[in-house]
N, C-alpha and C positions, 0 to 999 in steps of 0.2 A: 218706411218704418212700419213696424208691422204692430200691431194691439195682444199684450199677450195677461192672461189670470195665471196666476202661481198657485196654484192653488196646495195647502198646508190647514191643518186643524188650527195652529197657534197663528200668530204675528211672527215673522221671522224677514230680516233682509232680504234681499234677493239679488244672487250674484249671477254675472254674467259675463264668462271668461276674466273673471277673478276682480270685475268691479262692478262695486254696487248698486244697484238701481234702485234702490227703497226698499219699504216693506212690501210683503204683500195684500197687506191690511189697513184698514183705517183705524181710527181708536175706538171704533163703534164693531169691530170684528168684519164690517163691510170687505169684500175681496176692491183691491185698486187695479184698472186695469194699467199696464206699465207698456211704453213705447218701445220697442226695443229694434234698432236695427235688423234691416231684411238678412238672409241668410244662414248661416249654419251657425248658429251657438249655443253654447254649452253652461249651462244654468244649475245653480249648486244655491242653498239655502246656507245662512249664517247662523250662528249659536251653536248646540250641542249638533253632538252627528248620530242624531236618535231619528234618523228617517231614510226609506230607500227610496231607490235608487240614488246613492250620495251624490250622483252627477246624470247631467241627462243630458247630450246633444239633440236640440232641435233646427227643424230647417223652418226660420222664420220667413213671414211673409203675408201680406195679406193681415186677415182679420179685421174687425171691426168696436164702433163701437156697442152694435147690438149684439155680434157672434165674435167675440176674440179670440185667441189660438188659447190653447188651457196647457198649459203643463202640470201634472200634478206628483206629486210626493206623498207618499206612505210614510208613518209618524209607526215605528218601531213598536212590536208591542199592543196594536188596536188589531 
């Protein structure tokens, strides 16, 4: 399993190969880090589709919980 941050301006789901794995936020705005299966997947945020890349494949793996893998997302617009 590998440690991954989602990282997004808002609080938004976090999908991965089209199920969800939480938010990527706490309700304090804190980033969560999320477990995500080793390997190649493909990570898409819930709610409006106001951010790019709409869809991202990563090769998961590793990470930690001092350094976890980051994916991030561009909020349309900033």
């Amino acid at each position: 399993m590998g440690r991954v941050i989602v990282e997004f301006p808002e609080c938004r789901e976090v999908l991965v190969g089209d199920k969800s794995q939480g938010n990527n936020r706490d309700e304090q705005g804190v980033y969560l880090i999320l477990l995500i299966g080793d390997g190649l997947q493909t990570f898409t945020l819930g709610g409006a589709k106001n951010y790019t890349p709409l869809s991202q494949s990563v090769r998961v793996g590793g990470g930690s919980v001092i350094i976890p893998q980051r994916v991030i997302f561009q909020k349309n617009g900033l």
